[in-house]
Every structure is written in C-alpha cells, then in structure tokens.
C-alpha positions in Angstrom: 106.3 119.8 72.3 102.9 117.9 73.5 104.0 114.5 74.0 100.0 113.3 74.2 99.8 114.1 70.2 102.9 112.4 69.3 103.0 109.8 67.1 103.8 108.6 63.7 102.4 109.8 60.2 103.9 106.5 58.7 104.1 103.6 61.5 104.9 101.1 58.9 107.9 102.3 58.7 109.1 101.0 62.3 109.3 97.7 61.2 112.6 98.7 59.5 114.1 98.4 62.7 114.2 94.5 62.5 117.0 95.1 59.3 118.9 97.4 62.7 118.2 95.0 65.0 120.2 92.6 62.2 122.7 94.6 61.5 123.7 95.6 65.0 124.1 91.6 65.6 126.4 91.1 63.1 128.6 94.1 64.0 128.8 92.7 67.7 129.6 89.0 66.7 132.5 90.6 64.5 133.9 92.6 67.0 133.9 89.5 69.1 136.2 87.4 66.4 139.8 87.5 66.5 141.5 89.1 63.4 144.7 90.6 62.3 147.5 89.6 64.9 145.4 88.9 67.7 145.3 85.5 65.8 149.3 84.6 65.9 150.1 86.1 69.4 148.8 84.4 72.2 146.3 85.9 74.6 148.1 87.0 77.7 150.9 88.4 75.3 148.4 90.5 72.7 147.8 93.4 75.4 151.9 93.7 76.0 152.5 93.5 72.1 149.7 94.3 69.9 148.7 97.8 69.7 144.5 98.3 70.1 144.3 102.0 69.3 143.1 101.1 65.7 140.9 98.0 66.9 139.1 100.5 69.5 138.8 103.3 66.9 137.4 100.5 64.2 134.6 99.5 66.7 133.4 103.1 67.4 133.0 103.9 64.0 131.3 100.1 63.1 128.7 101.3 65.7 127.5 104.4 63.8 126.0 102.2 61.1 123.0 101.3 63.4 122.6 104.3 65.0 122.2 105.9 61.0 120.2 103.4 60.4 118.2 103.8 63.5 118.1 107.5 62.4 116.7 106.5 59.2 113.9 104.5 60.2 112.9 107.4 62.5 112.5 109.7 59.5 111.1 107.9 57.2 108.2 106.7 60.1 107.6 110.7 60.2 107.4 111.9 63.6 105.3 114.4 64.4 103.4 116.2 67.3 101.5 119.4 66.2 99.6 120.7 63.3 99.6 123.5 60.8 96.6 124.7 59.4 96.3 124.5 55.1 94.0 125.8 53.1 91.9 123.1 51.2 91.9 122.7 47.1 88.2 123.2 46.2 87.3 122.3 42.3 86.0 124.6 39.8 82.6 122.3 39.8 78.8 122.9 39.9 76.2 120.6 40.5 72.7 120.6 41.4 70.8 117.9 43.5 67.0 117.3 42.5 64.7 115.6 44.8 61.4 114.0 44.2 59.2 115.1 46.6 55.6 113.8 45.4 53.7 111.4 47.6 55.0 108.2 45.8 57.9 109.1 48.3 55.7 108.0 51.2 55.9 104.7 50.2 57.0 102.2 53.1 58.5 99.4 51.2 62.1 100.9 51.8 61.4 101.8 56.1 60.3 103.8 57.0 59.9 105.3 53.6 61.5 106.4 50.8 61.0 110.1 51.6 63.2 109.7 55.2 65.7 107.8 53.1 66.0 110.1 50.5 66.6 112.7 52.4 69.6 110.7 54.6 71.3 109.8 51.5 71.0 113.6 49.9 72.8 115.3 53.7 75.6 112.5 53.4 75.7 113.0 49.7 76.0 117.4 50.4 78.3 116.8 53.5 81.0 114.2 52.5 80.8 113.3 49.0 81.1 116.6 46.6 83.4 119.1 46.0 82.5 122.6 44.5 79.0 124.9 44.4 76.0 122.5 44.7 72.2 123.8 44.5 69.0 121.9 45.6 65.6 121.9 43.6 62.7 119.8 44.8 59.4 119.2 42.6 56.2 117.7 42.6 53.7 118.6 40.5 56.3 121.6 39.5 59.6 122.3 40.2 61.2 125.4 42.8 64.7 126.3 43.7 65.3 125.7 46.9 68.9 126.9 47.3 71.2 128.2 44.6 74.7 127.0 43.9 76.7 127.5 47.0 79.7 125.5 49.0 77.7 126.0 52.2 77.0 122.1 53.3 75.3 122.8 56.3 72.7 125.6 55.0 72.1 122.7 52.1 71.8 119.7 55.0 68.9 122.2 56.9 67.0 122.8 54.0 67.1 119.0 52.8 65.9 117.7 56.3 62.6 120.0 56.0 61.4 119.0 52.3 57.9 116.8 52.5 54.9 116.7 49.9 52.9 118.5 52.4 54.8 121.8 51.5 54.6 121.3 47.6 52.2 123.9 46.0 51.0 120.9 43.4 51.2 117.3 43.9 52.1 115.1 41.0 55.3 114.4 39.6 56.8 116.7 36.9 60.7 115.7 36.7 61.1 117.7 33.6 60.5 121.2 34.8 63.3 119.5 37.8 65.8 119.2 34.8 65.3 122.2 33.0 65.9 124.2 36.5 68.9 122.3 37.2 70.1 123.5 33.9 69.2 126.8 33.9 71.0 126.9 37.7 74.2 125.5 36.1 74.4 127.9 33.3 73.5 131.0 35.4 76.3 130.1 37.4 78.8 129.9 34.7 78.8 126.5 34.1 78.0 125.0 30.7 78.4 121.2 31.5 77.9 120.0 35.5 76.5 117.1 37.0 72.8 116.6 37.9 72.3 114.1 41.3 68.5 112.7 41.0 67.0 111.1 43.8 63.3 109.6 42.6 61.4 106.2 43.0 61.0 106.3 39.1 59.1 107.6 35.8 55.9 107.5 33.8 56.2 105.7 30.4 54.4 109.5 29.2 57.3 110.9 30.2 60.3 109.0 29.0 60.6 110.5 25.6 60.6 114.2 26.6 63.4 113.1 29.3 65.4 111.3 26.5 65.4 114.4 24.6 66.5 116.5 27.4 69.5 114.6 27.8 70.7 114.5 24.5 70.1 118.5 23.8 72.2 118.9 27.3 76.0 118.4 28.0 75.1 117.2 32.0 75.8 114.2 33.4 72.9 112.7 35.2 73.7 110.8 38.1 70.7 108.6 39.6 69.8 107.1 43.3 66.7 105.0 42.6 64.9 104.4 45.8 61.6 101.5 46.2 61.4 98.3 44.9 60.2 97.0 41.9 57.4 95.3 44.5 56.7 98.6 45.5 54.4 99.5 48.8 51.3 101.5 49.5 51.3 105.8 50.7 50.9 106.3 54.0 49.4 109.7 54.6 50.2 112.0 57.6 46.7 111.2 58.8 47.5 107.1 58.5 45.3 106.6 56.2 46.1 105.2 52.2 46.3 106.7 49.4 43.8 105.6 46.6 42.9 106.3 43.5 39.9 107.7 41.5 38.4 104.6 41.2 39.0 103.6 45.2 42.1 101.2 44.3 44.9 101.4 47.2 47.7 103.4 45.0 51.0 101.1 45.0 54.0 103.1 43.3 57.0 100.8 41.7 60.4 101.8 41.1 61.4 100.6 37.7 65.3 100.5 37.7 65.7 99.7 33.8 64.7 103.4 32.9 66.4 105.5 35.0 69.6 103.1 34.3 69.1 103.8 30.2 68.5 108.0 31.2 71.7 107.7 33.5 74.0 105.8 30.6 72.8 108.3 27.8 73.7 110.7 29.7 77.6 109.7 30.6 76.5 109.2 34.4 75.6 106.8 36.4 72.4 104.6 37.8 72.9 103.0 41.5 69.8 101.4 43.8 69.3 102.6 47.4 71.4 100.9 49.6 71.6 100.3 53.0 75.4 101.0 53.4 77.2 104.3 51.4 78.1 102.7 48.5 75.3 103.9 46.2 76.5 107.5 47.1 80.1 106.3 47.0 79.6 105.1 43.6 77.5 108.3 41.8 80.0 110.6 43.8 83.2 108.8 42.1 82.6 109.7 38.5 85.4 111.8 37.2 85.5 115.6 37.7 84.4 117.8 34.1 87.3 120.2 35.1 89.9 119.3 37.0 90.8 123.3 37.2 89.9 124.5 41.1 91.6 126.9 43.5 92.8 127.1 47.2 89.8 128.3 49.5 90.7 130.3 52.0 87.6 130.3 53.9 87.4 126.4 54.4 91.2 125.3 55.9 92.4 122.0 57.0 94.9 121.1 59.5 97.6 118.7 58.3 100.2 117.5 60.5 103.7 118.8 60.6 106.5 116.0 59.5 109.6 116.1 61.7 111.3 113.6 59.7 113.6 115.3 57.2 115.6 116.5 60.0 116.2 112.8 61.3 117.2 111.7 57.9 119.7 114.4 57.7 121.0 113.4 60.9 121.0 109.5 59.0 123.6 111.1 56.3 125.8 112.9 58.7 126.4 109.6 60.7 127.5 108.2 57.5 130.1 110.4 56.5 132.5 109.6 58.8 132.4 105.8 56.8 133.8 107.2 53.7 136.9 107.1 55.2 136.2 103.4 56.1 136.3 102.9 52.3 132.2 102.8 52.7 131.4 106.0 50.3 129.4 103.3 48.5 126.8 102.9 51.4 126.6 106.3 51.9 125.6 106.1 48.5 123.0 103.8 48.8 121.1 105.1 51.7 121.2 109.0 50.1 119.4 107.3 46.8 117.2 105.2 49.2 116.1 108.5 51.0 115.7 110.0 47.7 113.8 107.1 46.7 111.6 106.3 49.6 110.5 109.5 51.0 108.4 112.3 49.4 107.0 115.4 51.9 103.3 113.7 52.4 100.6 115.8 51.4 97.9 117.2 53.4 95.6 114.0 52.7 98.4 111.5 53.6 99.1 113.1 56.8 95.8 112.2 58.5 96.3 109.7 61.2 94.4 107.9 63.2 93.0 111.3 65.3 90.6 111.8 62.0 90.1 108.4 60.1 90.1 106.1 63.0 92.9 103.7 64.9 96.0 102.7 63.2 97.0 99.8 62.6 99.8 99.9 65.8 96.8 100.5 68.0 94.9 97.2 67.4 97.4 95.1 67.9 96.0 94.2 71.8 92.5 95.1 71.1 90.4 95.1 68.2 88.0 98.6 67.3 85.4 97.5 68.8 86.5 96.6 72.4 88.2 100.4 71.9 85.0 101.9 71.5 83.2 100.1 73.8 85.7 101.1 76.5 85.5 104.6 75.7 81.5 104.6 75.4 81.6 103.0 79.1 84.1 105.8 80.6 81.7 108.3 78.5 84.3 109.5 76.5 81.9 109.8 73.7 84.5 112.4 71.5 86.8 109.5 71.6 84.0 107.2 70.8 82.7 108.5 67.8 86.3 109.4 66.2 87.3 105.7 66.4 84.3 103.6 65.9 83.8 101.3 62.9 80.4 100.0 63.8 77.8 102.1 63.2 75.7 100.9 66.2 78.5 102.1 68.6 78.6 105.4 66.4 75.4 106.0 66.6 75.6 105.7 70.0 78.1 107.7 70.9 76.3 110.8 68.9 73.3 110.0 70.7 74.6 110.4 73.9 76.4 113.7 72.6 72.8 115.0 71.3 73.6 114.7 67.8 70.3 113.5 66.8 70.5 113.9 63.1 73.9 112.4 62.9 72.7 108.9 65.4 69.9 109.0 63.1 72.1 108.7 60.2 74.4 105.8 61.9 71.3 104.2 63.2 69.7 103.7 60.0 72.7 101.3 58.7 71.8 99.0 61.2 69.3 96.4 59.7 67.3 94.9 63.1 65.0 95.5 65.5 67.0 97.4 67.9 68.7 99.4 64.7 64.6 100.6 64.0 64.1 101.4 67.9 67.2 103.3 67.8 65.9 105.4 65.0 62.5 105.7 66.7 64.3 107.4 69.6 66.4 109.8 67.6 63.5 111.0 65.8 61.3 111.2 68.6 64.1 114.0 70.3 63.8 115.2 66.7 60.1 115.8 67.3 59.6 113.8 64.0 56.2 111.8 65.6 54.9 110.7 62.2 58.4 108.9 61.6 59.2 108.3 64.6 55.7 105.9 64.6 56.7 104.5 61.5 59.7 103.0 62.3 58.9 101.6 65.9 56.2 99.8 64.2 59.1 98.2 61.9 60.8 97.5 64.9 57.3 95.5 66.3 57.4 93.8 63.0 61.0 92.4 63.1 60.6 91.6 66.9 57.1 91.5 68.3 58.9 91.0 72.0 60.0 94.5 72.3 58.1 95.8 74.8 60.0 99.5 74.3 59.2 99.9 71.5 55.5 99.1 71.9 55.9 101.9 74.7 57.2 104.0 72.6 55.1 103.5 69.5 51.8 104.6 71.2 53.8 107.7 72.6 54.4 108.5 69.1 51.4 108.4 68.0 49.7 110.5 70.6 52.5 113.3 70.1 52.1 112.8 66.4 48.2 113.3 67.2 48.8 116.5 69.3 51.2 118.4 67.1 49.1 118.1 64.0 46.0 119.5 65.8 48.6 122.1 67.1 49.5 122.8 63.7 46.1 123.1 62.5 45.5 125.3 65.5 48.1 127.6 64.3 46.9 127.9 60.9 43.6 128.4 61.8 44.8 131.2 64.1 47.0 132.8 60.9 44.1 132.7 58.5 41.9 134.3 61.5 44.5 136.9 61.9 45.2 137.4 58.5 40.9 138.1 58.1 40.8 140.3 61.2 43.6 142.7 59.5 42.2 142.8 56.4 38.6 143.6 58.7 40.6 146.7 60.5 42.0 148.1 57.3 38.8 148.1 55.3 37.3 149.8 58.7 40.0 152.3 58.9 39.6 153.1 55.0 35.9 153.8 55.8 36.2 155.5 58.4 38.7 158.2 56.5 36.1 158.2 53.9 33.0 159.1 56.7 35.1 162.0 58.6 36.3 163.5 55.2 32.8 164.1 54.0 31.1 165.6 57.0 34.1 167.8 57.4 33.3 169.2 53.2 29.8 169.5 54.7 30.6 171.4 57.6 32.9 173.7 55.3 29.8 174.1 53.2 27.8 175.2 55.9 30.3 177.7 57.2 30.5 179.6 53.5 26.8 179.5 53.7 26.6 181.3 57.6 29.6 184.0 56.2 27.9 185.0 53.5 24.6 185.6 55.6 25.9 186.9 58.3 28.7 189.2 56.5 31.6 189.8 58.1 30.6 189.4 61.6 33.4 187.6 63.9 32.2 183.7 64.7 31.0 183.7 68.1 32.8 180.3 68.9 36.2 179.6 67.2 37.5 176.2 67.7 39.9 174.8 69.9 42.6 175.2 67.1 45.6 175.9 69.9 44.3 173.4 72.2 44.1 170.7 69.3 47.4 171.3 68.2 48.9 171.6 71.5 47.4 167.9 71.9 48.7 166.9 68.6 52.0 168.4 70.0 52.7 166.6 73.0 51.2 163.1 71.2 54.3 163.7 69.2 56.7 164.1 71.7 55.1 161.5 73.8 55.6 159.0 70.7 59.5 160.5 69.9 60.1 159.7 73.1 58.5 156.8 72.6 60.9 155.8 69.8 63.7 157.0 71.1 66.4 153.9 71.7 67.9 156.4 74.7 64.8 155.6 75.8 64.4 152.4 75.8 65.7 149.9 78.7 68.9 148.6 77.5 69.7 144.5 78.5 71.3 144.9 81.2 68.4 147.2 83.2 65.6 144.4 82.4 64.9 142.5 85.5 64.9 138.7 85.7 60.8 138.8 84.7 61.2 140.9 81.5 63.9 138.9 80.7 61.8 135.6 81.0 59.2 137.8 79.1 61.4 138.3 76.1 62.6 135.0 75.7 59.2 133.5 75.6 58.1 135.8 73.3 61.2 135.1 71.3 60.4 131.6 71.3 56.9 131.7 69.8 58.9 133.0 66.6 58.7 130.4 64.2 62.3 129.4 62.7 61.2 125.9 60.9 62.6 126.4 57.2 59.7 124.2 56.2 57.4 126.8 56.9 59.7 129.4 54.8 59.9 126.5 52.1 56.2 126.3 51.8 55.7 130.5 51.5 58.4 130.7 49.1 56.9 127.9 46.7 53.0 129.1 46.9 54.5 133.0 46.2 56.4 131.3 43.2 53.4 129.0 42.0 51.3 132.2 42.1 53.9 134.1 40.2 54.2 132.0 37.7 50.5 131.9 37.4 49.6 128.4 35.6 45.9 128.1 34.6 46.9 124.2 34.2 48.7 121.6 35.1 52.2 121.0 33.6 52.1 118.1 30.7 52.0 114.3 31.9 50.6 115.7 35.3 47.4 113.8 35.7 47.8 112.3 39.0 48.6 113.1 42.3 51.6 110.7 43.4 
C-alpha cells in the first residue's frame, strides 16, 4: 500500500460523518441518564443491589452504531491507493478535418493570423475533442489528402503544425474538391454518413450553390469553425509585403458568418466563430455520435483507480447484525437499501481524481488553485504545475519551462495581453517559427509600446526570419543545381556508351577485313584478355568486400570522430513533414494533370 496516492474517489462523502458525530452524542448523553431501577434505588445502594451486567452489555452494543456508521461513510467516500489499467471504449466513428489553406489565411485581423490559429484549434480539436478514425485534407486552389482515416492523434497534430500556402501546388480557394475528398475518404473507409470539421475564413457568392447542392446529395454532417472578422485584415506575405490585386488594390478578405451558418444548419451540424477560449471546439465536438456502436481498444488503455470501498461497507453490515437482536432488524434494513441505493462501482471516467483533472475540492479549502500552482512553479515542480493549474498563463508556464513549446504555445495563446503575445513570441521563436514569431511580438508592441522585450526580441525575429529564408532559398537552389548536374552525368554517361560501342563495331570491322587478307595467319599481338579479366576480377572482389556488412565497422569500433562524423551527417537529413507535404501535393497535381484551373478559381486568395 503507497500511502502518498491515497485518497478518496468520492470526498463528498466525508461530510457524512457530521450525522456520526450526532449520533455518537446522543448515544453518550443516554448512557449518562438514569433508567430502569437505578431511578428508585438510591445511589450508594444501586452497586450492592442492582445488577449492571445488562446495562454494560447494552452500552457495548449501543456503540457499534457509530462505528457502522463510521464504516459506512468510509465506503461510500471510496478509498483507494493504486490503479488498474482498462482498456478505453473507442466509437465506431469517422470523420475528416478540412483546412483552408489559401493565402486569405494570412490575414492578421485574428493575431497573429488566422492561419496560426487555425492550426491551434485543429491539434486541440485531433487531441482532446474526437473519438474514432479522423483524416486531414487541406486545399487551396485544389484539394490533397494529407493523412487518411486513422486514431493516431499525434501523427495528425505533426502534420497539422506544418500546413502553410507556401506548400500548396495552386493558390486559390476550391472548398468543393475539399468536400468531395472528405467524402470519398469516409466512404472508402466504410463509412456512409460521418462528420466533416471545416476550418475556413469563408466563401465566394460563385460558389454557394454548388456547396448547397453537395450537402443535400450527402448524408455528412458539416461542422464549421469560422475564423476573421467580418472587418477583415490585409495578407501579409512571408516577404512582409501585401497582397494586392490585379488592379494594385491591397487585398482585404472578410469572413461572412451568415453562409457558412446556413451550409452548417442544412447540413444537421453546426456553425461556431473562432474563439479565444475552447468553447467553439467544445461546441462542434458535442454534437451527438451517428453510431453509438464502438469497441474496447486494446492498443489505447486507461488507468482507473481501484475502489476499496465495498469491503468497508460490508464491514458496515456485519457491525449491524449484532442489533437485530436489540430489536433493530429495521435499521439494518435501512442502511442495506441505503447502500443499495447510494453506491454503484464508479466507472472508469468517475474514478479520475484530482491527479488527472486538477485539485479537489478538499484541497482548496486553505489555498485557492492558483497560490498552488504558483508554489509548485517556484519549487520547480513543473509536473505538479501543469497537472493542477487552472490559469492558462501558469500552464503555459509550466510547459515552457518543461520544453513543451507547442503545448505553452497553445496555453499562451488564451491569454489576451501584452505579456500573453510576448509569451507566444518566445515559444515560437524555440519553435524556430521567425515569421510568427515577428508577428506576434509586434502585437505585443501594439498593446503595450513599453515593452522593451519584446522590442528586443522583435528585431531578433526578424533577422532570423531574414536568415532562414535565404537559407532556404540556398538549399533549393543547391537541389535544383544538383538535380541539373545528375541529369548532366547521365546524359554524359549515355554518350559515352554510345561513343565506345561504335569504335569497338569499327575495330571488329577492321579485324574481319586484316583475316581475310592475311588468311589464317596467327595475330601477332593478342590482347591483354587475361590481364583485363584478372583486373575485372579483383575490382569485383575489391567491391564484395566492399559490400560486405562483415566488413564494415560495426558501432561500437567507430572512434569518438566517426561518430561525430555520422551524426552530423545524420543531421543534414531533412525530416520537416512540410517538405514531404509539398513533394507529395506537386507529384499529385502533376498526376492528375489539370490543363486548367478548377471552376470558381479565379483568384489567388
């Protein structure tokens, strides 16, 4: 038994022991009354006369009402003091998540625009809010399948944080071709109805009517997060500039709610504005499941904690037994039907306690949440922190400190001041996000001119921003260079072959002409044939040995130099999913081959 993780799955039941405490007083203040003969007969005669067997016997068994009671109370608290892993109901669901990706989404009236937004409410929305296979398309000018249907959050969350309009093959705004996708995911993974979560800053008038008619040819339930503001805001582009038109006009993109809300209502789901708290994605998320069917997954387990209670209030009956014969069976009665009543095993849900969803209500009696948490950030108990904390500042702290940078960022972003905006800044800049980064320190500037950090810390940004897009461009300069040069050596090499195959026919030529002249005569100087092959012989065991893995130094016989070697070698691999992303959707854009734009695509935000 660990005493540090005992508590109490139900605390609230503890108060019972006020209706002991009661009961116990009464008992006492009967024992202390005079009954029976002890009335009549005077004191210092009633010890010679009056038997107290009975009197003595009465009292012990008046005393095991409280400590039933006691028992009781015990129970039906729930102690508890380890846990016992469960494996967690998953539903028999499918949904897919669309994001708009065009530039419109560069748009700073929602800071530091709606892009960054977008993509924290789409993580929390993967993460904590469904249940079931979920799949991720993004589009543009066109749409492409960034992940199928799958339970794996995490994969989802990786993929989600790399999605910008830099990577989209065609810029524009198609959500159609997103639609169709999402139902032709749904239905190649068995399901024929799901629900469809749409994050966009809003449609053309062109292409309302083709949208309406999607939904009512489809059985899916469209779910909507609109994000800008009917004011809307100009796009920033990656090299500051604006975005403008044809005609030279700065490009300002609106979000009208009114027709995503009538889409979302045709369609049985559900239409919520970006919000600064979670209760957009609380609200999309709450709709209820299509099939309520599902199955225990084996590969995703909980831990629920172990209730020791039954065994007190079985103790709670036996210490009532013995009052039957005290012509109390009634009782006895009464506290088996209030068990019976009262307490039902907790579920797997009911049983989390204050370890996974905060402090309890016993433990903020002395101090409220947030002295707690500051006491823990200050001993740098930052596990302890984070687990308990109810304001997200002091969250976002403590994951901070832990070097969970995408989670502070998260917490940060609910905080609605200057210091809020500067926090983000800093997560982002350890994210190596520049461009953001610089955006939202300059929102911190605007809400408080005074902060000299983040005035620091803004022209840092922007000279990192500065450096890694000439880095980038250096690197794809270098790929397209080495791309060229390859194609160079193999058009070389093919030329080559073709130059040494036809002086070799000529020199066969030659040789048939030299035979037949000279008749059967020997050639006076035969070619190094054995020599040659020997060569080619010992260039083939020089290259098996080559490729032989005995061959080859195993780990532990590298020095501390190769070793260095291979890591930085390993570390000019780039692993940035954006990068993948941006392959996979030009090798489908090519595959697919359009000659044209999609339909309503005339524009590039």
């Amino acid at each position: 038994m660990n005493l540090e993780l005992f508590h109490f799955v139900r605390p609230w039941w503890l108060l019972g022991f006020c209706v002991v405490l009661w009961v116990a007083l009464v008992l006492w203040r009967r024992s202390k009354q005079q009954q029976g003969w002890y009335q009549v007969v005077a004191p210092h005669l009633s010890t010679l006369l009056v038997a107290d067997k009975n009197r003595q016997r009465s009292s012990m068994v008046g005393w095991l009402l409280p400590l039933a009671l006691s028992s009781l109370v015990l129970g039906l608290a729930g102690p508890t003091w380890q846990k016992k892993p469960q494996p967690v109901f998953q539903l028999d669901a499918g949904q897919v998540i669309v994001l708009d990706v065009s530039q419109s989404m560069l748009a700073t009236d929602i800071a530091p625009n709606r892009l960054t937004q977008m993509r924290f409410k789409a993580m929390a929305l993967a993460n904590e809010q469904l249940d079931g296979e979920t799949g991720l398309i993004a589009y543009a000018g066109d749409a492409y399948v960034i992940s199928p249907l799958t339970t794996d959050s995490r994969s989802l969350s990786n993929l989600i944080r790399a999605l910008r309009p830099e990577l989209m093959p065609v810029q524009g705004s198609y959500p159609l071709a997103a639609l169709e996708l999402a139902d032709r995911l749904l239905r190649e993974a068995g399901y024929a109805e799901g629900d469809i979560y749409w994050f966009t800053d809003g449609i053309d008038t062109r292409d309302q009517q083709e949208l309406t008619t999607f939904v009512r040819n489809h059985p899916h339930r469209i779910a909507i997060l609109g994000l800008g503001t009917e004011q809307g805001a100009p796009i920033q582009l990656a090299n500051g500039n604006l975005l403008r038109d044809a005609a030279g006009d700065v490009v300002v993109p609106k979000m009208l709610a009114s027709r995503l809300e009538r889409l979302a209502e045709l369609s049985n789901g559900r239409f919520s504005a970006w919000r600064q708290d979670q209760q957009d994605l609380e609200f999309l998320s709450s709709m209820p499941p299509l099939n309520r069917e599902g199955s225990e997954s084996e590969d995703q387990r909980g831990d629920a904690w172990v209730d020791q209670g039954p065994w007190l209030i079985g103790l709670a009956v036996l210490l009532v037994l013995p009052l039957v014969r005290r012509n109390a069976f009634h009782f006895a009665l009464v506290l088996l039907l209030g068990h019976l009543a009262l307490f039902t095993p907790p579920s797997a849900h009911a049983q989390a306690t204050s370890n996974d969803q905060g402090l309890a209500w016993h433990e903020q009696l002395w101090q409220t949440p947030y002295q707690q948490t500051d006491q823990a950030l200050r001993a740098e108990d930052y596990e302890r922190a984070k687990r308990i904390a109810e304001d997200p500042w002091q969250r976002g702290t403590a994951n901070y400190a832990q070097g969970n940078y995408e989670q502070a960022l998260q917490d940060f972003s609910q905080v609605d001041n200057a210091q809020g905006y500067y926090n983000q800044g800093n997560a982002l800049m350890q994210l190596e996000r520049f461009d953001e980064a610089a955006n939202v320190y300059q929102e911190a500037l605007e809400r408080d001119p005074a902060l000299t950090e983040a005035q620091e810390n803004l022209a840092l940004a922007k000279q990192l921003a500065a450096a890694q897009q000439e880095q980038e461009q250096q690197q794809q300069g270098q790929g397209e260079g080495q791309q060229q040069q390859e194609g160079q050596q193999q058009g070389e090499q093919r030329s080559d072959a073709q130059s040494e195959q036809q002086p070799a026919e000529q020199s066969g030529t030659e040789g048939e002409a030299q035979q037949q002249e000279q008749g059967a005569e020997p050639q006076a100087e035969a070619p190094p044939q054995p020599q040659e092959a020997g060569t080619e012989s010992n260039s083939t065991e020089a290259e098996g040995e080559a490729a032989d893995p005995q061959a080859m130094p195993s780990a532990d016989q590298l020095s501390e130099e190769q070793r260095q070697q291979m890591e930085n070698w390993l570390n000019r691999i780039e692993d940035d999913p954006a990068i993948l992303l941006q392959r996979k959707m030009e090798l489908e854009a090519r595959r697919r081959g359009r000659e044209r734009l999609p339909q309503g695509v005339d524009k590039q935000w």
